[in-house]
KEKESE-691927 format. One record per residue (C-alpha): residue in three letters; x, y, z. Coordinates in steps of 0.001 Angstrom, whole numbers, plus 500000, padded with zeros to 6 digits. Each point is the difference from the previous one (the first is absolute). Example, Ala and Ser with C-alpha at 12.3 -4.5 7.8 and 13.67 -1.06 7.14 Angstrom:
BEGIN
Ala512300495500507800 Ser501370503440499340 
% end
This chain:
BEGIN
Unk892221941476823037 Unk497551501942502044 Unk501464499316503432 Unk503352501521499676 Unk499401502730501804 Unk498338498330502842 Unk502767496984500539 Unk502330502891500513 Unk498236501544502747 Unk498682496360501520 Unk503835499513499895 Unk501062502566502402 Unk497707498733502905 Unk500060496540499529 Unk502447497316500505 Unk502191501213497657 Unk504466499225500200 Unk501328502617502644 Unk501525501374497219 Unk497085501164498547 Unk498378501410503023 Unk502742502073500902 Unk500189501429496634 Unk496535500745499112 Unk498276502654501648 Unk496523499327501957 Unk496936499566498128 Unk498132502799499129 Unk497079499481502577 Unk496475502216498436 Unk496567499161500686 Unk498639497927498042 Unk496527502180499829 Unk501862503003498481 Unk498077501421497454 Unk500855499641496007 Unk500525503752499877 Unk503120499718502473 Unk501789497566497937 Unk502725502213499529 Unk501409499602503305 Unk500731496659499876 Unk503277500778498730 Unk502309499966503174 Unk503307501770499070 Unk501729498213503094 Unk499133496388498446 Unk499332500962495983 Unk502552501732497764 Unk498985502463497006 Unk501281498982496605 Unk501512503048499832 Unk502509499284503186 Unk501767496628497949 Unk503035500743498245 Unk501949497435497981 Unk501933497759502431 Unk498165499944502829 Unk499477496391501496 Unk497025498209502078 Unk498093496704499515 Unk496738498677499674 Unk497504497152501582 Unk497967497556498344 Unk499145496174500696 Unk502047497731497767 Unk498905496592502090 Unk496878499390502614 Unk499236503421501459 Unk503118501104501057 Unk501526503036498749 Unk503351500680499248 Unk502000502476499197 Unk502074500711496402 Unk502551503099499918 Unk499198502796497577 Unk501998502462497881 Unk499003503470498072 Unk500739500028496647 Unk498684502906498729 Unk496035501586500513 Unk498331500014496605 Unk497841503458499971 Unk496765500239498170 Unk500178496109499344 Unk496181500090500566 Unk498117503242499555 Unk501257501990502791 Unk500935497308502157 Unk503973499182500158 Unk501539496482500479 Unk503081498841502039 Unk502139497532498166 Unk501798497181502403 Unk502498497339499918 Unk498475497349502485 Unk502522497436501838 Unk499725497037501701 Unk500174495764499482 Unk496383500106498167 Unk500057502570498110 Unk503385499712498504 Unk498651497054498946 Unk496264500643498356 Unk500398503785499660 Unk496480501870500384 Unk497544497535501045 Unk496018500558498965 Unk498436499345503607 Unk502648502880501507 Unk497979503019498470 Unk499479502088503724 Unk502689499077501642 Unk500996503126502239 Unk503529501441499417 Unk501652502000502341 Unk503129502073499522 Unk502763501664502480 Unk499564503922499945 Unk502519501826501166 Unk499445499948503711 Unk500332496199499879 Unk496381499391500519 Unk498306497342497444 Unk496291501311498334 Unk498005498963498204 Unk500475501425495755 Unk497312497483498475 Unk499450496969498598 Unk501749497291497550 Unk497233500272497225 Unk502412499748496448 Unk502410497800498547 Unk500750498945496525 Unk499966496815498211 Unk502974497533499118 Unk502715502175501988 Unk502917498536501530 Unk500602502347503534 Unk497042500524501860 Unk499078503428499666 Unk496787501603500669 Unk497321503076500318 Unk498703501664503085 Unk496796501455500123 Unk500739503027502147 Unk497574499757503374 Unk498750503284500493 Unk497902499357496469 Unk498408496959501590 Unk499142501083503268 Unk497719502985498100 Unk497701496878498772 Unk496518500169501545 Unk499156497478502076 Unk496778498513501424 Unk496208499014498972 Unk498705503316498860 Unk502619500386497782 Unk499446496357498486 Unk496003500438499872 Unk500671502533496816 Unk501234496907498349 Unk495309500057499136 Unk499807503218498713 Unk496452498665499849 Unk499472497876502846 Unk497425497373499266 Unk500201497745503209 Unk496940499636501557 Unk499763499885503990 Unk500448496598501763 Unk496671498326499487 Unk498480502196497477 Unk497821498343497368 Unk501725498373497062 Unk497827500816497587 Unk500659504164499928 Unk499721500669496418 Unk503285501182498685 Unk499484504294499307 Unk499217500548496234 Unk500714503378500031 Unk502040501171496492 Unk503544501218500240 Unk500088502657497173 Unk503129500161498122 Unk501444496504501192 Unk499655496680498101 Unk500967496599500354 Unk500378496925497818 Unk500762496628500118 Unk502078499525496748 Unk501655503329500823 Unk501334498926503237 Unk501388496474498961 Unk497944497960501939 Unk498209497066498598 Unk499961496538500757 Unk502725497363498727 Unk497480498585497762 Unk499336503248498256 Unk502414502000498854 Unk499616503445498794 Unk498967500929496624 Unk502561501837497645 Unk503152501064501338 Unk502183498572502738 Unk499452500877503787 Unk502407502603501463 Unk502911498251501611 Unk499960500428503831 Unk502426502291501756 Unk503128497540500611 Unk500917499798503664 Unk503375500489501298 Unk500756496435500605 Unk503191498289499735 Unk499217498051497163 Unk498826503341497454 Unk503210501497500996 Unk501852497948497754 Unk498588500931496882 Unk501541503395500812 Unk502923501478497642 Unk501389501988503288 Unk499762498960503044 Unk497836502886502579 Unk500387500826503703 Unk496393498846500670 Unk497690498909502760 Unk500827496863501074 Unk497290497284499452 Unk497340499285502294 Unk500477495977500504 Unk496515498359500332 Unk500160497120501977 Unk497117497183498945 Unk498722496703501516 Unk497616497345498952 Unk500588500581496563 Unk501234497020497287 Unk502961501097498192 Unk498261500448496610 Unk497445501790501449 Unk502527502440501900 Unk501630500177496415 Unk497024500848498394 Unk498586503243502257 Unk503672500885500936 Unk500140502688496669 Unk496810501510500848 Unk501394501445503696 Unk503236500466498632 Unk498550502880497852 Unk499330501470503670 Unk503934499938501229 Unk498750496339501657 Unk502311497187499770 Unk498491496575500434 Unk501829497387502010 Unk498883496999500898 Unk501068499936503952 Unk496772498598502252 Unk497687501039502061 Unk500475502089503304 Unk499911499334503587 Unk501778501025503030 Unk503667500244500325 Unk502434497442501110 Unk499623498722503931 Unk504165501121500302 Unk498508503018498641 Unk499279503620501802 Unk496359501414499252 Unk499936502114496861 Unk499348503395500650 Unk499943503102497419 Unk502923501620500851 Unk502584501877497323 Unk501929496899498340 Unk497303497343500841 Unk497966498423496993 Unk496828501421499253 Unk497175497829498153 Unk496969501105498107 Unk497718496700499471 Unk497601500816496884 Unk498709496330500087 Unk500077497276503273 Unk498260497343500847 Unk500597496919497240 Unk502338502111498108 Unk502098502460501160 Unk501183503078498298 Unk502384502061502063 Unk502087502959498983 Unk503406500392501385 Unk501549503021501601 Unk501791501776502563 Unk498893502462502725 Unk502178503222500104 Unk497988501785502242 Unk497698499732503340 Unk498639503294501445 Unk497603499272502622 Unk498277497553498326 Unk500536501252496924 Unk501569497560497263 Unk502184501528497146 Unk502134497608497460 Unk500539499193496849 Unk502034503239498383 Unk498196499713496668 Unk496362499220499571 Unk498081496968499801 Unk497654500781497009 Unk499831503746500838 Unk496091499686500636 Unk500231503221502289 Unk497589499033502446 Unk499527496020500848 Unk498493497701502265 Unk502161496876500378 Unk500550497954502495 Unk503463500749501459 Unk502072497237502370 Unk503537498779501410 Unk501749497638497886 Unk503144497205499859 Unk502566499001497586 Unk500638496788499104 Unk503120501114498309 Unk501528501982497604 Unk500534498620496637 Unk503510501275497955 Unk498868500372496439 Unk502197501357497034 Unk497004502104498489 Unk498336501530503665 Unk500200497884503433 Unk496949500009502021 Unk498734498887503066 Unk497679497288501205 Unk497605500362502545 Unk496386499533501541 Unk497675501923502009 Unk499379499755503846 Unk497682502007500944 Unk497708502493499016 Unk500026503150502152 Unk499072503213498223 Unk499409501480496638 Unk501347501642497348 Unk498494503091499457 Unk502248502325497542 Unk501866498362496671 Unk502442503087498832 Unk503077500535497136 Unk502029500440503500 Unk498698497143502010 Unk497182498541501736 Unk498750500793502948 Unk497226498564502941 Unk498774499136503442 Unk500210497652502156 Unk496424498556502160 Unk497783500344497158 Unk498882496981497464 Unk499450500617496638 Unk496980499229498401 Unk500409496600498193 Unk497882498010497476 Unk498443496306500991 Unk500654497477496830 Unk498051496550500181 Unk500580497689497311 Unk498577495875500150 Unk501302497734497236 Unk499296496463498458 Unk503122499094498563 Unk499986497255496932 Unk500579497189502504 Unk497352500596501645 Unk500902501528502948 Unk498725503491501665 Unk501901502549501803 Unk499233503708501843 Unk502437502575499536 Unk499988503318502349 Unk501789503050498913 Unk500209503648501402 Unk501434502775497667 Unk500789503048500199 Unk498018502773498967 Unk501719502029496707 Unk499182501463496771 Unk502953498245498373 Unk500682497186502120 Unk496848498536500826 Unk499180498662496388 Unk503391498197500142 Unk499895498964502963 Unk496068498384499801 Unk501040498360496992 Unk502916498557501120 Unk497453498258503077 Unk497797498766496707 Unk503219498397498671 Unk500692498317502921 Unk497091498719500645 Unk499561498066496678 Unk503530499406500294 Unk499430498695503394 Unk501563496316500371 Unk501369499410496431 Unk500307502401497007 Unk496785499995497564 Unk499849496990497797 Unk501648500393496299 Unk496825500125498861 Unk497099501203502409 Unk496925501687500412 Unk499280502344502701 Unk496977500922500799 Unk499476502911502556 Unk497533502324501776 Unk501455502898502001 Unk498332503099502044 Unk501410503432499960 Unk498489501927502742 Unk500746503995499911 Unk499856502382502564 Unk497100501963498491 Unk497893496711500230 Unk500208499058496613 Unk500796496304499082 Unk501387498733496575 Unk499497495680499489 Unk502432498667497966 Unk499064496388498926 Unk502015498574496638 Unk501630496991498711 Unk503568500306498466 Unk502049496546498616 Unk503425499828499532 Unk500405503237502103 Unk503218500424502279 Unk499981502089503378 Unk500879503376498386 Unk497606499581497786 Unk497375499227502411 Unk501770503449501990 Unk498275502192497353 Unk495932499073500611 Unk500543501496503889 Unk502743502718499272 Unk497263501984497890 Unk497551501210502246 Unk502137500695502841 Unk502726502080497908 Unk496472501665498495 Unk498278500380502915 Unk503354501660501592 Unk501334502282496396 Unk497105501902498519 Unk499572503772500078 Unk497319499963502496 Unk500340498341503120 Unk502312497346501337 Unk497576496733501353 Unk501964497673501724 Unk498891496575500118 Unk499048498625503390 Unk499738496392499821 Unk500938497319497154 Unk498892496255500068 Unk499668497804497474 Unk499299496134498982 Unk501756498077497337 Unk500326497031498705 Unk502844497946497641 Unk499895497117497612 Unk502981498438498382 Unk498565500069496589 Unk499398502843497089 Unk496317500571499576 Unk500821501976497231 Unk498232499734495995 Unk501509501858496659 Unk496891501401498212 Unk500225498427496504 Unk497611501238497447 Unk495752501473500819 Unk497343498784497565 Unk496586501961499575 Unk497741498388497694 Unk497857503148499076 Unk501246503473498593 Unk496920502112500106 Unk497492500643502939 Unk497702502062500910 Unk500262502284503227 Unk498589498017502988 Unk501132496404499013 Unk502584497883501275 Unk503732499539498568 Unk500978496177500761 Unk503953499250499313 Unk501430497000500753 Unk504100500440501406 Unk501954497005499577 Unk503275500178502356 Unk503175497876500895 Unk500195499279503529 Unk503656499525501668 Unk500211496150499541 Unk497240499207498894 Unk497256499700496687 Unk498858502589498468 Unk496370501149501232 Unk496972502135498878 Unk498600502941501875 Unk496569500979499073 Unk499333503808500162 Unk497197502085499752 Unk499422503905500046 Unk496674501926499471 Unk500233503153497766 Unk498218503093501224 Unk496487500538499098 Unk501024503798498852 Unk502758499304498263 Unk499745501501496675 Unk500704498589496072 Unk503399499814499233 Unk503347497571499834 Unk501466499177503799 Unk503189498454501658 Unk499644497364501884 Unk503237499203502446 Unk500125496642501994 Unk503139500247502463 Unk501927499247502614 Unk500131502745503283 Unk503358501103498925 Unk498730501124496414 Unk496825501175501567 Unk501565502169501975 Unk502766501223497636 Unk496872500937497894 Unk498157502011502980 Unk503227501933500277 Unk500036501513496316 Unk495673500100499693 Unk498490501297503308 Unk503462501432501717 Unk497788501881502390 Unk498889497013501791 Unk503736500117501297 Unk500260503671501086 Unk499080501674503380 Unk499219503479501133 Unk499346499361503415 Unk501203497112502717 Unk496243498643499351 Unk501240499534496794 Unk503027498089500485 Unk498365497338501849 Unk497441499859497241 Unk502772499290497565 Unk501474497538502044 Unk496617497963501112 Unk499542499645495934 Unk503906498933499257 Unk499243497164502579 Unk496841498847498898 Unk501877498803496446 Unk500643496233500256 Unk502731498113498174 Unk497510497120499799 Unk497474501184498060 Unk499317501196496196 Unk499357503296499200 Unk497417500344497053 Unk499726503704498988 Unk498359501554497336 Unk501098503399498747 Unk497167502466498802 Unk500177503583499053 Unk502439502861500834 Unk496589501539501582 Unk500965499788504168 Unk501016503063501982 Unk501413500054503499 Unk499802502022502744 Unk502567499268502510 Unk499669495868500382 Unk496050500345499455 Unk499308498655496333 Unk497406501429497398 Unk499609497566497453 Unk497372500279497252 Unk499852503741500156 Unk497567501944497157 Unk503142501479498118 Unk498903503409501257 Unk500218499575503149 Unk503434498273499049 Unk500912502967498307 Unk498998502628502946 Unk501911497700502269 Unk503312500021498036 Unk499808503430499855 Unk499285501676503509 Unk503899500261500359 Unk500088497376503037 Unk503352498424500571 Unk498146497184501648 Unk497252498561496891 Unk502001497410497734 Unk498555498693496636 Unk500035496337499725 Unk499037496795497784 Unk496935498274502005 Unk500206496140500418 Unk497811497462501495 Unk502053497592502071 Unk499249496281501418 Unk502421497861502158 Unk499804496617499664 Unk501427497947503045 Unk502498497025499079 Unk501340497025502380 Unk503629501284497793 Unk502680502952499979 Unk498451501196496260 Unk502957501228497954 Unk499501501142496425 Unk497668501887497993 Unk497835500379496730 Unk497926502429498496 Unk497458500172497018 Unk497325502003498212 Unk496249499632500143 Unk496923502128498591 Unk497553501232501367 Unk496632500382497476 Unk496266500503502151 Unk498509498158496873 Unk502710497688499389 Unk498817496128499607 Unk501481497156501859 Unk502377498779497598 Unk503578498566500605 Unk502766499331498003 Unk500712496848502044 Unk502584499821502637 Unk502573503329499802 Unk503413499191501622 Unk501880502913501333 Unk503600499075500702 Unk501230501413503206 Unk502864502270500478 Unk503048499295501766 Unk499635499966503660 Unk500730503206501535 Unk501689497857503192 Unk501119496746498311 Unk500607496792502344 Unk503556500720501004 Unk502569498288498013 Unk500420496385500633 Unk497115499561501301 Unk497497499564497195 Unk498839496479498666 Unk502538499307498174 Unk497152498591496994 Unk497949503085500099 Unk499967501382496368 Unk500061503699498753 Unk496574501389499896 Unk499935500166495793 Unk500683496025499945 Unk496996499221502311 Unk497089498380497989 Unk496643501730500554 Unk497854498702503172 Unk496429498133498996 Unk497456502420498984 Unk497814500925503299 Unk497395497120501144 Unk497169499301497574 Unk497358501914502091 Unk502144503244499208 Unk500490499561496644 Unk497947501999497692 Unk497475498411497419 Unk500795502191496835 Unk504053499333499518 Unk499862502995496496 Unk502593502495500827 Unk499076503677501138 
% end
């Protein structure tokens, strides 16, 4: 939808019918180093019309590809011009004509397609671009975004470069390891729960998460009691995706005005075909992934001034300034739909980039590449074979999340779709701008692609939306591994022989556990109690990561805050670093830790505690103080169980014999259908054997 303006001018001095060429003036020839500040003149009254010339009536057509990269020509008709249908920006309604149109009405793919109309001296200019259309309607009739809006869009590189309003990118061949700046940013804040953003595998605590912004795709339209002259969607065109996987990610761009098709991969056009060039009518691509997948947004060129590439009529994701890659396109065809008909197409080559992403349009050059994003990914698939997958994205606050996670599903996806039940194990880099680096190594079983979306989507939106500076990331690569079976185990019930201790000694638990398939098994635990920690009655929780981090959320919430960009990568490093296979033993002392910032203070004399509290700082937290362990597992640990113990400095060493804790319900159950169909509940499991005999305490009297 971007190129409409520029296939209308490409279309007046190229090979065009002779029709065309005698009716549409010469192109508007400026050079193509004219500063920003002159964009004004860009409007040519011999070749563009003013909105304010069209009266109701007046007649014209339009260009745009509907096959290869030819353009062709539909016949146009004023209906009416809707004032103030955007703040201070009027619309001209059409009735569009012609074989394909009649027949699909406003096709998503057609957004920039240049539309000239006869004025009154019989010459044809140019009054915009076909940007709006409704839903579901039976004649084809359409909006025109009027051109002398679009051609006031800035173009070129040091308009886009704002897009950093705090650059971080370091020089080619600067040192890697330039510590991020940790300078505080008064008055701004950031946190994780706050924004959304967490893992698959652990969901927010309290509350739901803040639906998304829906996108203006076909398929949200529906839902709609009246139907609205809107933007026409933005058809994404996709290759190398499976089906399922494609059906999977396709909700999560379509809450960007991004409709996923499945269509293939690019390449150059036809041999029959003429070279595509971005003229006004011709199709204009902008590839946010290539390589083993390809991702291409669909468009047409309204305008080419001197190098200068204006389309689209409505905006992209209205970003303001961008840096996407920006290329010529063809069209496959047009598919006739009853709810919105769209075309399908591929890129063909990359040849400039897209610089400005406006309510009115879209707007960029033509010469320059746009910085992309290298994605390596090597697999071992559960058959036993290995493959390398190379990716290059585009670089985008919104985008580039989506689009690096659709590479990761890919990847696992690869030859086959993940086993019914699987385990994935994976290690992936993130490598920032500012030369920070955040590892991501996990297991997940019985995950699916989307879910598997969500581990690499997190930093990168993160890094990109925070108050302080957007860090793009500069390089993604990753290893990963797939097995076709669940290495997945329930946690059933946690004994602990003893009750009382005294500070210094060690807890020992024993956690029996189902495994997916397979007998039930004993994990033998151990945690050491702090040396300082005083007399009193303690909670002792043994968990899986999901409860563990649930837990974090609502005890030490300042762990997940950020005041500065340092701070956001600190919060992110310590999300990573929790493993699904593992258990999380945590003991919960006193409400007796303060916080300043993300530093902790735990143990604090309680006047100190109290002075802290009450200097009036927005940035010092009270908090409950724990002492953590992590215990590694060969399983995915779901489940969870907690229990009391006391702590007495002159207690003896007496038991009660073994103390069975039952465990709660999992917090992420095996899905349904896919536990062992013999496991029992957790309340019918008998008691494990007491711990081994060199464990077991001499004097059996109670406490």
């Amino acid at each position: 939808m971007t190129s409409r303006l520029a296939l209308i001018l490409a279309l007046a001095s190229a090979g065009l019918p002779a029709l065309a060429r005698a009716e549409s003036p010469a192109p508007h020839d400026v050079p193509a180093t004219a500063s920003l500040s002159t964009q004004d003149s860009l409007f040519d009254p011999a070749r563009h019309m003013h909105v304010s010339e069209v009266r109701p009536g007046m007649t014209g057509y339009g260009l745009t590809v509907f096959k290869g990269t030819k353009i062709e020509k539909f016949d146009v008709k004023v209906l009416s011009i809707l004032k103030n249908f955007n703040p201070q920006h009027d619309v001209v309604l059409i009735q569009c004509e012609g074989d394909y149109l009649k027949h699909t009405g406003s096709v998503a793919g057609m957004s920039g397609s240049p539309i000239f109309l006869k004025d009154d001296e019989g010459q044809y200019r140019m009054i915009g671009a076909f940007a709006y259309g409704w839903p579901l309607t039976k004649d084809p009739v359409a909006g025109v975004q009027p051109i002398e809006y679009m051609l006031k869009l800035p173009v070129g590189r040091n308009w886009s470069a704002r897009a950093n309003s705090k650059p971080t990118t370091q020089p080619d061949g600067a040192a890697g390891s330039e510590p991020i700046r940790a300078d505080r940013h008064s008055g701004l804040s950031w946190s994780l729960t706050q924004a959304g953003m967490v893992p698959f595998w652990k969901p927010l605590s309290g509350g739901n998460q803040a639906e998304p912004t829906k996108g203006l795709d076909a398929g949200s339209r529906l839902g709609e009691n009246a139907p609205q002259l809107e933007q026409l969607a933005t058809p994404l065109m996709t290759g190398g995706l499976s089906p399922s996987v494609l059906k999977q990610v396709a909700p999560l761009f379509a809450r960007y005005g991004l409709t996923a098709l499945q269509s293939g991969g690019g390449g150059s056009a036809s041999p029959d075909e003429a070279p595509a060039k971005l003229e006004p009518g011709a199709a204009l691509a902008v590839p946010l992934l290539s390589g083993d997948v390809d991702m291409t947004a669909i468009g047409t060129v309204t305008e080419n001034i001197g190098g200068r590439i204006f389309g689209f009529g409505h905006p992209f994701n209205n970003e303001g300034p961008v840096q996407l890659p920006l290329g010529s396109g063809t069209i496959h065809g047009v598919i006739a739909n009853l709810q919105t008909s769209f075309k399908l197409g591929a890129l063909t080559k990359d040849c400039g980039e897209l610089t400005t992403d406006e309510s009115v349009g879209v707007a960029g050059e033509l010469g320059h590449s746009a910085p992309t994003i290298p994605i390596e990914f090597n697999v071992r698939y559960a058959d036993g074979s290995t493959r390398a997958y190379h990716f290059q994205a585009a670089q985008h606050p919104k985008f580039t999340p989506m689009i690096a996670g659709a590479a990761l599903a890919a990847a696992v996806t690869g030859p086959s779709e993940l086993p019914q039940y699987n385990t994935v194990r994976y290690q992936i880099t993130l490598q920032f701008a500012n030369g920070q680096s955040i590892d991501i190594q996990n297991t997940a079983a019985n995950a699916n692609a989307q879910e598997l979306f969500g581990e690499i989507g997190l930093p990168l939106q993160a890094a990109m939306e925070n108050p302080f500076e957007r860090v793009p990331v500069k390089r993604i690569t990753g290893t990963m591994s797939i097995d076709d079976d669940a290495n997945l185990a329930q946690i059933l019930d946690v004994n602990v022989p003893r009750s009382k201790y005294r500070p210094g000694e060690t807890v020992k638990a024993y956690v029996t556990y189902k495994p997916f398939r397979e007998p039930e098994g004993i994990l033998p635990i151990e945690m050491e109690l702090p040396r300082d920690l005083p007399q009193g009655t303690y909670q002792l929780i043994i968990s899986d990561a999901q409860r563990y981090f649930q837990d974090m959320q609502q005890s030490e919430p300042f762990r997940f805050t950020a005041d500065s960009i340092g701070d956001v990568f600190g919060v992110l490093k310590d999300v990573a670093a929790i493993r699904q296979n593992a258990v999380y033993l945590r003991l919960i002392r006193q409400p007796d830790g303060v916080a300043v910032g993300r530093v902790a203070l735990p143990d604090l004399p309680s006047s100190r505690r109290q002075i802290l509290l009450g200097a009036g700082r927005s940035n010092i937290t009270p908090f409950v103080s724990s002492t953590v362990k992590t215990v590694p597992t060969e399983r995915v640990m779901t489940g969870s169980a907690q229990f009391a113990i006391t702590v007495d400095p002159k207690a003896k060493v007496e038991v009660a014999g073994p103390r069975p804790s039952k465990a709660e319900p999992a917090a992420a159950p095996i899905p349904a259908g896919k536990r062992d169909e013999h496991r029992k509940p957790a309340t019918a499991e008998p008691a494990p054997p007491p711990p081994p005999a060199e464990d077991q305490p001499k004097d059996k009297k109670e406490d």
